[in-house]
C-alpha positions in Angstrom: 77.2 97.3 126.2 75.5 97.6 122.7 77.7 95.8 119.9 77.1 99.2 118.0 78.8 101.1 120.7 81.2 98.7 121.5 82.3 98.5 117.4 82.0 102.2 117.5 84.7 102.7 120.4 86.7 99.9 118.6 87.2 101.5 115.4 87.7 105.2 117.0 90.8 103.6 118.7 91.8 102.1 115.3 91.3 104.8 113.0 93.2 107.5 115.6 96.2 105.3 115.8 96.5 104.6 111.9 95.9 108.0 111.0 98.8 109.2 113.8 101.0 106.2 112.8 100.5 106.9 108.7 101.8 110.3 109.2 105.1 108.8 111.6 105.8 106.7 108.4 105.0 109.4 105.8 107.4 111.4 107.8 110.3 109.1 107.7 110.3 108.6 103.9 109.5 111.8 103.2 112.5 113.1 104.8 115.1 110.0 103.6 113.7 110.8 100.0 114.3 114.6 100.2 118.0 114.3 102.6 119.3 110.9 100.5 119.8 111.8 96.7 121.1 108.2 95.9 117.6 106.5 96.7 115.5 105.7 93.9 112.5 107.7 94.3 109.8 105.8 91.9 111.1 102.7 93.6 110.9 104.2 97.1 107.1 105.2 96.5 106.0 101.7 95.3 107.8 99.8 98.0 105.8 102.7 100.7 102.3 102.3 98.4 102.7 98.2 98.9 103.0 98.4 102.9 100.7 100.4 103.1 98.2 98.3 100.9 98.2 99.9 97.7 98.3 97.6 95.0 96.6 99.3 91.8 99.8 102.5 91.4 100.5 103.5 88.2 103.8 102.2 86.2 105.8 105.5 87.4 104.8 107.7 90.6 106.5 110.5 92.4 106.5 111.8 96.3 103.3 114.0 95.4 101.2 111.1 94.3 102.1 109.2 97.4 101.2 112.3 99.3 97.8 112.6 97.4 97.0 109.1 98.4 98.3 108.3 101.7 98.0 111.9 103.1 95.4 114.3 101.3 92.8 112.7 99.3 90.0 112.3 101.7 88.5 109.3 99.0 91.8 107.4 99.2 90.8 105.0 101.6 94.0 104.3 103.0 94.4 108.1 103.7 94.9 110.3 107.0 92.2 112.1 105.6 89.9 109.2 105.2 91.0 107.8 108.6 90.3 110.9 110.4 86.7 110.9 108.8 86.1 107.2 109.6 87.2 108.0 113.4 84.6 111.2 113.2 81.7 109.0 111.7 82.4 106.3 114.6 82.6 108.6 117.0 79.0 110.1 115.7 77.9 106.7 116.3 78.6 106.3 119.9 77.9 110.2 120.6 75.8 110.1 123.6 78.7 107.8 125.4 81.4 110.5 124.4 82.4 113.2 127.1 82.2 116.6 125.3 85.4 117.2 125.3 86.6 113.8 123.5 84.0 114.8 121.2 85.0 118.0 120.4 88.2 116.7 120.1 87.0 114.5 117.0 85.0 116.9 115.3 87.3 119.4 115.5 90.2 117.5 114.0 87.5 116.1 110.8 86.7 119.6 110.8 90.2 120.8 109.5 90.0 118.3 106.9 86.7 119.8 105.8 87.6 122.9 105.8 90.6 122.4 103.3 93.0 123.6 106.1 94.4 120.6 106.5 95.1 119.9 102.5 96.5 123.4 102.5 99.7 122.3 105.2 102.5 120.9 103.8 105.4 118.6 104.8 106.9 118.2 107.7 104.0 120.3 109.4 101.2 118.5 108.1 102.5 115.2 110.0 103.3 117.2 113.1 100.1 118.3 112.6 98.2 114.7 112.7 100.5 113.7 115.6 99.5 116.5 117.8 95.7 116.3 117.1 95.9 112.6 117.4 97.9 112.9 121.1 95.0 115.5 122.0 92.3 113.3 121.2 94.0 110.0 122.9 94.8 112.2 125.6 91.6 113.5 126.1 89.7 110.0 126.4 92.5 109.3 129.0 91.6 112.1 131.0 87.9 111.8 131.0 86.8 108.4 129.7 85.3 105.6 132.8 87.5 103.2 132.6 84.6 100.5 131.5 83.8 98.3 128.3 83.7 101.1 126.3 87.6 102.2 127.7 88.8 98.6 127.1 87.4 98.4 123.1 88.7 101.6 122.7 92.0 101.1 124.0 91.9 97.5 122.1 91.5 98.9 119.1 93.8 101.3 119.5 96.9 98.2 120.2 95.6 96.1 117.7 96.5 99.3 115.2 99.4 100.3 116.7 101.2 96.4 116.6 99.5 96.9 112.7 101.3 100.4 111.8 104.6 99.5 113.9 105.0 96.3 111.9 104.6 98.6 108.6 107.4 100.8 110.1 109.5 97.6 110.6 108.8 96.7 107.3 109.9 99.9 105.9 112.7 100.5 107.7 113.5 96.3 106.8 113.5 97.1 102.7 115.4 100.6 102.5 118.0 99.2 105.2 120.7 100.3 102.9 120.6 103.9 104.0 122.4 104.6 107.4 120.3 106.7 109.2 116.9 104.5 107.9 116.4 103.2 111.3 117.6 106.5 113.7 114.7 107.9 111.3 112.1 104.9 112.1 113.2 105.0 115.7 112.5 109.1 115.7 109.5 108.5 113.5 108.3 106.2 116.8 108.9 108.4 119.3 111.7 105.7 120.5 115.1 107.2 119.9 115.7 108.7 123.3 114.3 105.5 125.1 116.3 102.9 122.6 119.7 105.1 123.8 119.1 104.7 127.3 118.4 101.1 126.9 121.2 100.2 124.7 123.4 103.0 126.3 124.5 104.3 122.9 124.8 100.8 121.3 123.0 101.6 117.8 122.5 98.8 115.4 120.1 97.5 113.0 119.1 94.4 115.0 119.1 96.3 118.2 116.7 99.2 116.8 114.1 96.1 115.6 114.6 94.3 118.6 113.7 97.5 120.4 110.8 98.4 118.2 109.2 94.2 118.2 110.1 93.0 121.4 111.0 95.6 124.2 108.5 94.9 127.4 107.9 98.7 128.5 108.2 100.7 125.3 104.2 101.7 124.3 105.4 101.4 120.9 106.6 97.7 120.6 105.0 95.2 119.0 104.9 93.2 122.0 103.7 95.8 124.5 101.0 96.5 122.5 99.4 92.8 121.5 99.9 91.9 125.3 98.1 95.5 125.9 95.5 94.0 123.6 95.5 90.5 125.7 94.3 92.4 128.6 91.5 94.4 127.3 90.2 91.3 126.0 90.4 89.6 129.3 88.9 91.9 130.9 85.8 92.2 128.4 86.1 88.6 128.9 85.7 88.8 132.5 83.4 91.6 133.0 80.8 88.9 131.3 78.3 87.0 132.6 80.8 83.9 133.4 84.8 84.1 133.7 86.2 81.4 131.7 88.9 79.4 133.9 89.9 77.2 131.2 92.0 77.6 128.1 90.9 80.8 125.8 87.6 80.6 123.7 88.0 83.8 122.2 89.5 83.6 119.4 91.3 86.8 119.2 92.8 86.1 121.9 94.0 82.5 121.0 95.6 84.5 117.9 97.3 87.5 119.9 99.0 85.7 122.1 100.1 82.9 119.7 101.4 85.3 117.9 103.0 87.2 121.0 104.6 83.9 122.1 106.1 82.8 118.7 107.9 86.7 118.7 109.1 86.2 122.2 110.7 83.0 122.3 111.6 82.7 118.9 115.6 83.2 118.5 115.9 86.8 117.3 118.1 86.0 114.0 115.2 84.1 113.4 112.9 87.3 113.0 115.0 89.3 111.2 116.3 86.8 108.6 113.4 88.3 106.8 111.7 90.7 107.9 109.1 92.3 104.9 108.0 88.0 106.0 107.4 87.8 109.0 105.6 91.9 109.6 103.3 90.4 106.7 102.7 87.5 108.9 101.9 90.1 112.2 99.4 91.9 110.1 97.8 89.0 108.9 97.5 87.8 112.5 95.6 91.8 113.4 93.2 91.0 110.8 92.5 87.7 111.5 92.3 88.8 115.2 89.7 91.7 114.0 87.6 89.4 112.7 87.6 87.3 115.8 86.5 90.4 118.2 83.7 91.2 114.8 81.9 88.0 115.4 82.6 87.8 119.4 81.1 91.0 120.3 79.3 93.2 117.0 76.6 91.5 116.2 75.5 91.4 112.9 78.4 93.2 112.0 81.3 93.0 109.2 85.3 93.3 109.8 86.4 96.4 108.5 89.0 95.8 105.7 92.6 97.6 105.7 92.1 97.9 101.5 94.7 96.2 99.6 95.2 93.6 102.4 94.2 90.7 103.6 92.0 92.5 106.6 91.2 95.1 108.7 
């Protein structure tokens, strides 16, 4: 496959799921802020601006200027807006390997934004919104997309994002764990609540609700679901090349992923949430690092895409 195709499919994935995952954690604090009238709000919006890699705010900012930046302003890089656009432009890229429909899909969705409908909706709707265009469009490459290279750099990118935004959700969750119903509202915010009460059969706690969101085997959402997700797009890329590699790992990403999978697994739990801001810092560090990796492996001539305000993409 050409790298340009191959990054193109990649970064699609990416852009989907961060758009669809900014607007899960947009919807959490929104609602805390607005039901909780002892939370600090300027102090709320910086800690949400920092995980989400804004570090130039102003001295004193409200729910509206986190909205404007994280939500509306399509030349905030770190917004939906700006996500959905990236995803569009990718997808422009790698046009003649698009079904129609996934195409559509796309365009239609970056339409809205153009169009100033999607600046005119307001909270909760606008996330519900994002989440139903973004389960259209990742429903539609399911249903129509060959399962081939392109499938497995799409659906790589798209696990690398998700372990990403799902360690930012953690990490929210993690700071404003004062609150008692911060992670029911994380757990919602994931889609997780109904699963997380059948596996603990009504058992909610703190460290059961991170344990559920880090480390559960079968949830889509977890952490470790989706970097060994990851893992197996890259060994199949791996595999679907010229020679299989029976030895050890020389791809780099991978080394990283499942380092990184392993040490969460087998580490003691207490260990992990001891601190937890820590060690989701250390998770994206490891997706960017890993992003890098899968840059120089397969786009040639190529440059990592950089989450702004962090360390990588």
């Amino acid at each position: 496959m050409l790298s340009r195709i191959a990054e193109s499919m990649f970064w699609i994935g990416r852009y989907v799921e961060r758009a669809e995952d900014t607007a899960r954690i947009l919807d959490v604090q929104t609602s805390l802020l607005i039901e909780d009238a002892t939370l600090d709000v300027d102090e709320t919006c910086h800690g949400l601006l920092s995980i989400m890699g804004v570090e130039d705010a102003p001295d004193h900012v409200d729910l509206s200027h986190v909205l404007t930046t994280l939500a509306y302003d399509l030349a905030s890089p770190v917004s939906i807006a700006a996500a959905i656009a990236a995803a569009r432009e990718s997808a422009r890229r790698a046009r003649e390997t698009l079904s129609v429909p996934l195409w559509e899909a796309i365009n239609t969705t970056y339409r809205d934004i153009l169009s100033g409908q999607f600046g005119a909706r307001r909270t909760p709707h606008v996330f519900q919104w994002v989440r139903e265009r973004a389960a259209l469009i990742n429903g539609t490459a399911d249903a129509t997309m060959t399962r081939d290279e392109g499938w497995q750099f799409l659906m790589l990118g798209r696990c690398i994002e998700r372990a990403d935004m799902t360690s930012r959700l953690v990490a929210t969750a993690s700071v404003t764990s004062g609150t008692s119903d911060q992670w029911t509202s994380t757990l919602r915010a994931c889609g997780a609540y109904e699963a997380f009460l059948r596996t603990y059969r009504g058992l909610s706690t703190e460290r059961a609700a991170a344990e559920f969101l880090l480390l559960d085997r079968l949830f889509p959402r977890s952490v470790v679901f989706s970097l060994n997700r990851a893992e197996q797009c890259l060994d199949n890329l791996e595999a679907s090349g010229p020679s299989g590699q029976r030895a050890g790992f020389q791809n780099d990403a991978q080394r990283l992923l499942g380092r990184t999978r392993a040490e969460l697994e087998y580490r003691s739990l207490s260990d992990v949430v001891a601190d937890l801001p820590t060690e989701m810092e250390r998770l994206q560090r490891t997706c960017a690092l890993a992003t890098e990796a899968i840059t120089r492996r397969f786009f040639a001539g190529a440059e990592a895409l950089a989450w702004h305000g962090m360390e990588g993409a």
